[in-house]
Structure formats: C-alpha cells, structure tokens
N, C-alpha and C positions, 0 to 999 in steps of 0.2 A: 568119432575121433576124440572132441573133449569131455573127458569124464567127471563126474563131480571129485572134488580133492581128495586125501585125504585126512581130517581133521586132526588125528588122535594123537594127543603129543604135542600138537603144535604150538608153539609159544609166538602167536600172536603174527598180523600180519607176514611180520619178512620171511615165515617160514612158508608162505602160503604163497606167494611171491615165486618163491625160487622155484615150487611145485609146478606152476607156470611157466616160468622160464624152461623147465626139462622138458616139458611136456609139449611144447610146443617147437624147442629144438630139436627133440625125439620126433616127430611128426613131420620135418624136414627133413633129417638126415634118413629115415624108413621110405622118404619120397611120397608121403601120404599130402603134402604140401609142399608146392613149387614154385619154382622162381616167378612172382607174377600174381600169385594166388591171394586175393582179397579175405583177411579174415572177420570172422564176427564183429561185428559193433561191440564196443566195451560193454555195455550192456546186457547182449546176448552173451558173450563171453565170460563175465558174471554169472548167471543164470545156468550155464553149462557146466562150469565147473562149481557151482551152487556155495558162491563167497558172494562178500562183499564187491565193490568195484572200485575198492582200492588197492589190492592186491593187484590188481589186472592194469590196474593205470600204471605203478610201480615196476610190474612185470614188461608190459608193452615199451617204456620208457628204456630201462636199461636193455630189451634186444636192440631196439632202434639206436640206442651206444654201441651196442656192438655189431653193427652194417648189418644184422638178421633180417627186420623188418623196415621198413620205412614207412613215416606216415604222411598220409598227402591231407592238407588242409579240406576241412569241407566233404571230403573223398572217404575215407578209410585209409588201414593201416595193411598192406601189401609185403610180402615177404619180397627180399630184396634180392638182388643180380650179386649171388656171395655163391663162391665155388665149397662145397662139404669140405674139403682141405683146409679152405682159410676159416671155417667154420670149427673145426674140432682143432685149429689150432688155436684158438682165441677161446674157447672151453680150454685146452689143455694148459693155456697162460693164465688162464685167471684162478686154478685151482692149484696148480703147483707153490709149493715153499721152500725157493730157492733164495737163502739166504746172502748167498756169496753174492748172488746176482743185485740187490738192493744197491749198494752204492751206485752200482753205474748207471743203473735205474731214474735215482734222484739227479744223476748231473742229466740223464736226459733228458728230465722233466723240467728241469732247470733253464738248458738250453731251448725245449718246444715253448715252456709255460711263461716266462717272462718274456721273451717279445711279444708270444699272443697275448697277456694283459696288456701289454704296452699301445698294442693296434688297436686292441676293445675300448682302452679309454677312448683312441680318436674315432673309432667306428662305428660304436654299439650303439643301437635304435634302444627306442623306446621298446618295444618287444623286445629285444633280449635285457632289459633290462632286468622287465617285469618277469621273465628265465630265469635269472639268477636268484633276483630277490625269492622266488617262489621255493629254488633252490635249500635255500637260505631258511627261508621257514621251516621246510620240512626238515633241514637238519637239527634245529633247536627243538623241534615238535618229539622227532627219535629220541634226543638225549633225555627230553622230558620223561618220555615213554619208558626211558630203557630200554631204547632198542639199538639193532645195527646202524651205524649213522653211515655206514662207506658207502652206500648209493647214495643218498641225497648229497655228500662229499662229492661223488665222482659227476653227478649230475651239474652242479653249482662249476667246479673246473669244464667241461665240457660246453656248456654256454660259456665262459670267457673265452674257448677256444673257437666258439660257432661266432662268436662277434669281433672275433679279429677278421673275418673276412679273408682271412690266408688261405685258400683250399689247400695252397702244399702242406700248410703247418696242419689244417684239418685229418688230410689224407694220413699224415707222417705218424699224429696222435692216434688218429681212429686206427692205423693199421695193429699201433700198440698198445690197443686198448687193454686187452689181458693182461702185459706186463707192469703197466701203469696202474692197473688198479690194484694191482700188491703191494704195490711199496703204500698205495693208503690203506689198503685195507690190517697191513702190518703197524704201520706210524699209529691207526686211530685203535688200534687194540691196546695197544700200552694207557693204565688207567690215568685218565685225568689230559689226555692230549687231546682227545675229543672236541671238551671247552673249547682248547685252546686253538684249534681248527678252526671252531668257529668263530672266535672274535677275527680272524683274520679273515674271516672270511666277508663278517659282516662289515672289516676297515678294509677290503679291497673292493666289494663293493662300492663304497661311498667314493673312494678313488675313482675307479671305474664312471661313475655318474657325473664325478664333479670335473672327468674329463683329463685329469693330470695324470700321465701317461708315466713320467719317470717316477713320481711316486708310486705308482702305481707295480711298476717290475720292479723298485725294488722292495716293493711289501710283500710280492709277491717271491721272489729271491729268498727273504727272508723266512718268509714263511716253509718254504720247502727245504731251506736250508737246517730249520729248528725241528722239522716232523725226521729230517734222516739224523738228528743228534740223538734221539728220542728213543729211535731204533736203535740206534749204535749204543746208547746207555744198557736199554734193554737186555740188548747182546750180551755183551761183556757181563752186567751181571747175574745174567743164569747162568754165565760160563765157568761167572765164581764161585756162582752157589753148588756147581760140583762137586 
C-alpha cells in the first residue's frame, strides 16, 4: 500500500509531505484503510515511502488537524471515526480559491480565535505550551529555509485552540479546518506577511504564557484583523494592475 515517493522535482520537504498526505487519504477513501486501522510507526513509514521522517511527522501532524487520523500517546496513530463525505469535503475546502469567501472567513476566525486565545491564556498547561512554542519554531525554521510557512502557521493556531479547552470552539474550528486554512494560506502568500505572522505569533505566545488573557485576544484580534488588510491590499492591486 505505501510506496516509496516520488522524488523528481521536488523542492524540498513540503512537497514530500503533501505526497503523504494524498497518499494516505487515497488509501481511505479506496477503503484499503479503515476507521480504526493503526498505521505504521513513523519510522516504518519513513522507510516505506523511503524519505526522511520529517516529511511523515509534518504529514501525520496536519491529517490529525484535519480529524483523518488521531494519535494516541504511547499507542500509535489510528485513522479516525471521519465519514468519506466530511473527508472530501475538508480536501475540497482546503484546495478551493474562493476569493469572495475570505472576508467572512477572517470575522469567523475572528469570532473562534480570540476567545480561544483568551481561554489558553487562563487554561494552557505546560504541554501545550511547549505545542506552540515548537509550533513557532518550525515556522521561523520554513521562513529560514524558504519554504511554505502555512502549516507550521496552521499548527501554532490549532494548539491555542486545543488549550482553550472549549471542545464547542475545538469541534466548530476543527469542522472548518479547510476553510480556515485559506484565508492563511492566502494572507502568508503575500511577500513579506510571513515575518509578520510570525512576530505575532512569537508576542501571543509570551501573552499566552505570561497568562494575560485580554492581551492576549486582543493581539490576537489584531493580528487577524492585519493578515485580512493584507489580502484585501493584495486584491485590489492586481485588480488594478489589469
């Protein structure tokens, strides 16, 4: 079932990644893997598709954002209780560029994402700290690299929403995973907002840790409120560059 990749072309990691990701939601939705079904050790799954076992951490990491697999501590990583429906439609959200859709995108994220920072300051353990911060690294690590930064982005949001301890606001985010990760994966494409992603991300942590909650949403406010200006800049001028 998993074949080794294929290399040719690839530019580096995140393409190797994604190969993963098809490959192993190809392998669900053909029913060759079922709800329940324990997959390889990172490791052997490495070996299988004959990369590295960064590729395969990054890949395992974003199905588990998108409810595909779940991984159990200690255990392994189990494909999850996800109906093929809510499965190609959360593939069909994350790959669509529905432009018009963006604004009401950001107030949604607006309205999930700042109370769940606001909860994470009062809530977040010591493990989800060390979530974020690790978050956080790998995104300053991409921008080093020149690579795609919107996973390790989407990862670092996702731990502030797993340490609000809200399962409604968990369930409400996770359902709209695909739609959410367009409006960053649109905001971090525009050059030079990347960075700026990241400083905020690295001063909502220190919020987050140092426990001050209303700083904390509204750095967080701010912050989403400057990634949809960004876009809307964008917009308008290739509209004028017609």
């Amino acid at each position: 079932m998993y074949q080794p990749l294929n290399k040719v072309n690839m530019k580096g990691d995140g393409s190797l990644y994604h190969q993963v990701i098809d490959n192993i939601r190809n392998l669900v939705l053909n029913g060759k893997l079922k709800v329940g079904d324990k997959l390889p050790s990172e490791r052997d799954l490495a070996e299988l598709y004959g990369v590295s076992r960064v590729p395969i951490r990054e890949a395992l990491k974003t199905l588990e954002f998108l409810g595909i697999v779940q991984s159990i501590r200690g255990d392994g990583v189990y494909i999850q209780n996800i109906q093929a429906k809510n499965l190609l439609e959360n593939v069909e959200f994350a790959v669509q560029d529905d432009s018009d859709l963006l604004p009401d995108l950001f107030e949604a994220r607006t309205a999930i994402e700042v109370k769940a920072t606001q909860l994470a300051a009062l809530r977040r353990t010591e493990e989800e700290l060390e979530e974020m911060l690790e978050a956080v690294l790998d995104m300053e690590r991409d921008l080093l690299l020149n690579r795609d930064a919107s996973t390790s982005s989407y990862r670092f949001h996702v731990a502030i929403i797993k340490a609000s301890h809200n399962r409604v606001l968990y369930r409400i985010h996770d359902n709209l995973s695909g739609l959410l990760k367009l409006s960053r994966q649109k905001s971090l494409s525009v050059k030079g907002h990347s960075e700026v992603a990241l400083d905020f991300h690295k001063q909502l942590l220190n919020k987050i840790r140092e426990q001050q909650a209303e700083e904390a949403g509204k750095l967080m406010a701010e912050h989403l409120y400057k990634a949809s200006l960004v876009i809307d800049n964008e917009k308008n001028s290739n509209n004028h560059g017609k």
